[in-house]
C-alpha positions in Angstrom: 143.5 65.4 137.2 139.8 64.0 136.4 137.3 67.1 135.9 137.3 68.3 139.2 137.5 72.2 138.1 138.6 74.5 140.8 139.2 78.9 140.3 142.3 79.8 138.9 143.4 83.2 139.3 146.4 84.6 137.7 148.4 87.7 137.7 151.5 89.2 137.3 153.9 90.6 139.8 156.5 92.9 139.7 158.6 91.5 142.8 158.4 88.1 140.9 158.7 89.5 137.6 156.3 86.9 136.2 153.0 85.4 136.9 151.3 83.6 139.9 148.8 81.5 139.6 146.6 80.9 142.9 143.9 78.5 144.1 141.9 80.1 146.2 139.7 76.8 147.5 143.1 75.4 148.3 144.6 77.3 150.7 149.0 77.6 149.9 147.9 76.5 146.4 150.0 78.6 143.7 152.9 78.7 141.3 155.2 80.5 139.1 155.1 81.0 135.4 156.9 83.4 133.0 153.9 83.4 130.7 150.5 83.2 132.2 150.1 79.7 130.5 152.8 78.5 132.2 151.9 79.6 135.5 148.3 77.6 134.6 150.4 74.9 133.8 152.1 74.8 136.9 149.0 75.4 138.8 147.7 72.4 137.6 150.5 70.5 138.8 150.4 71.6 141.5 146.6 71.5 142.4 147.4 67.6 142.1 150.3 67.4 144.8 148.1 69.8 147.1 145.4 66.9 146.9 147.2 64.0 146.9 149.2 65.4 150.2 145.5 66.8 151.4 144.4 63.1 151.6 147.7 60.9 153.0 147.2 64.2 155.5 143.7 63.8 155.8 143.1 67.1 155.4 139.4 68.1 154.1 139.3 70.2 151.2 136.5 71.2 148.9 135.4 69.1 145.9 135.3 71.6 143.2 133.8 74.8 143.1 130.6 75.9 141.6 129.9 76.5 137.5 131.2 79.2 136.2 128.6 82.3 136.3 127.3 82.9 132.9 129.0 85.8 131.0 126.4 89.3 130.4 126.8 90.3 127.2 129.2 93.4 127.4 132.0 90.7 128.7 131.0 88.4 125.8 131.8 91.8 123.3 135.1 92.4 125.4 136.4 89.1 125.3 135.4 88.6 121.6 137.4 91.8 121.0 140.2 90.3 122.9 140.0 87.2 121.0 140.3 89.4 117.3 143.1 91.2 118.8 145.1 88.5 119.6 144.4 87.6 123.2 146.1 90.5 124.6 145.2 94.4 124.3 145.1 97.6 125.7 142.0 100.0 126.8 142.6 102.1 123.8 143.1 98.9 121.3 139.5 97.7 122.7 137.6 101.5 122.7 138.6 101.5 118.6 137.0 98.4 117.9 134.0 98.1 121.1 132.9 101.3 120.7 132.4 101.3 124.5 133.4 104.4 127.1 136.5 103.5 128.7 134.7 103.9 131.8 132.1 100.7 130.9 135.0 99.1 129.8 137.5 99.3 132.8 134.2 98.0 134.8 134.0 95.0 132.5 138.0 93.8 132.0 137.7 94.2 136.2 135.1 92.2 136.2 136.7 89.7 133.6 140.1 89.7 136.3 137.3 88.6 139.2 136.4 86.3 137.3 140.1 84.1 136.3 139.0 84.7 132.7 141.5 87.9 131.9 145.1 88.7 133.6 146.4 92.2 133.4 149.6 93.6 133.8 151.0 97.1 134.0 154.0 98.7 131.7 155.5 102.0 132.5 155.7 104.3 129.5 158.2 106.8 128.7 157.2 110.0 128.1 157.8 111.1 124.4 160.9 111.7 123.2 163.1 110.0 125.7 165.0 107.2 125.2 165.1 105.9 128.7 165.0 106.9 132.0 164.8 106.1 135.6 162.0 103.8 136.9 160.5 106.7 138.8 160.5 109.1 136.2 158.6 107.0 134.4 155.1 109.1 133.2 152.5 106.5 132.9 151.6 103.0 133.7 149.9 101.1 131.1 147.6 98.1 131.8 147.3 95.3 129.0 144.9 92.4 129.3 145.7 88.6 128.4 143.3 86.0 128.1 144.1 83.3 130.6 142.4 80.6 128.1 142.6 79.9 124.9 139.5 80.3 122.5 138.1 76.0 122.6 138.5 76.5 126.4 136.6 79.6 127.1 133.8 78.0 124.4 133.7 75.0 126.2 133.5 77.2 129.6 131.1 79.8 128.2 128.8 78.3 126.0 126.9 81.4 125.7 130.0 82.8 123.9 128.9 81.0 120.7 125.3 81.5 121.2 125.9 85.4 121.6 127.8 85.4 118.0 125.3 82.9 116.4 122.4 85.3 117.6 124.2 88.7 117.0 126.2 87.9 114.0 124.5 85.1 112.6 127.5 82.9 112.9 126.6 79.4 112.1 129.7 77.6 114.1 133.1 77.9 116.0 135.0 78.1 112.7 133.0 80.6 111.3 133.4 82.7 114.3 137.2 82.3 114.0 137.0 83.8 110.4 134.9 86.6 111.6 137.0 87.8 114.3 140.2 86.9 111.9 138.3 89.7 109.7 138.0 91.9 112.3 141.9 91.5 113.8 143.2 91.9 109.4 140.8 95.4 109.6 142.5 96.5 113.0 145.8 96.1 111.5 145.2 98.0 108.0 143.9 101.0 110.4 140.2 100.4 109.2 
């Protein structure tokens, strides 16, 4: 596909158990995955076969859609802190090293969903001290958030990601941003 760009949203369902990727500007435009790189794999396949059957169809359809909004800095923070975690976290996992109130945070990783950028899936919990138990007896549901992109894409995406660590951190380039948040995921792991 040339660099037509178009909004990817991903997420995971329960009734599929895996993710869907949709197209929103392509109406009936979606596929499967068991990873959410898979399902944009997929989608990109098929975002191909929906144009090239759009045109022998003559069907209009919409160019591309617009740039990506630029990213405030509180998304920036969150998905930095996703990054030095691995790409995938918790709430909890990103209050420790954010210092943000869960509450700003939910706001933000919702806004981060909206956007294609995060995907977020839900896993029941068993209470402590059981083994196992029934699906409804389950206590909790716990939400974890996985980066849809991997770090060279969202840079290339968000250049203000780079600017953001250059000007808070005095980070120099992408490599030396990839140490620092190597640092910070090496200090999450020892407990400091």
């Amino acid at each position: 596909m040339d660099e037509v760009k178009y909004t990817i949203k991903i997420f995971y369902s329960e009734e599929d158990e895996g993710y869907i990727a949709v197209v929103p500007e392509l109406p009936g435009c979606s596929a499967f995955g068991e990873t959410p790189e898979e399902a944009l794999k997929e989608v990109k396949v098929a975002i191909e076969l929906w144009i090239e059957a759009a045109k022998k169809e003559g069907i209009s359809f919409p160019i591309c859609n617009p740039s990506p909004t630029k990213l405030k800095k509180g998304e920036i923070y969150t998905i930095l802190g996703l990054v030095a975690l691995g790409g995938k976290a918790k709430i909890s996992d990103l209050i420790k090293i954010l210092k943000y109130s869960k509450r700003y945070i939910r706001k933000i990783l919702k806004n981060l969903v909206e956007k294609g950028i995060i995907v977020s899936s839900e896993k029941s919990v068993l209470p402590v001290g059981f083994s196992s138990l029934d699906k409804t007896e389950r206590k909790t549901k716990e939400k974890t958030y996985t980066l849809q992109l991997g770090f060279d894409e969202l840079l290339d995406m968000y250049p203000e990601i780079l600017e953001l660590a250059m000007r808070d951190f005095g980070i120099k380039n992408k490599k030396e941003l990839l140490e620092y948040l190597e640092g910070i995921r090496n200090a999450v792991r020892k407990g400091g």
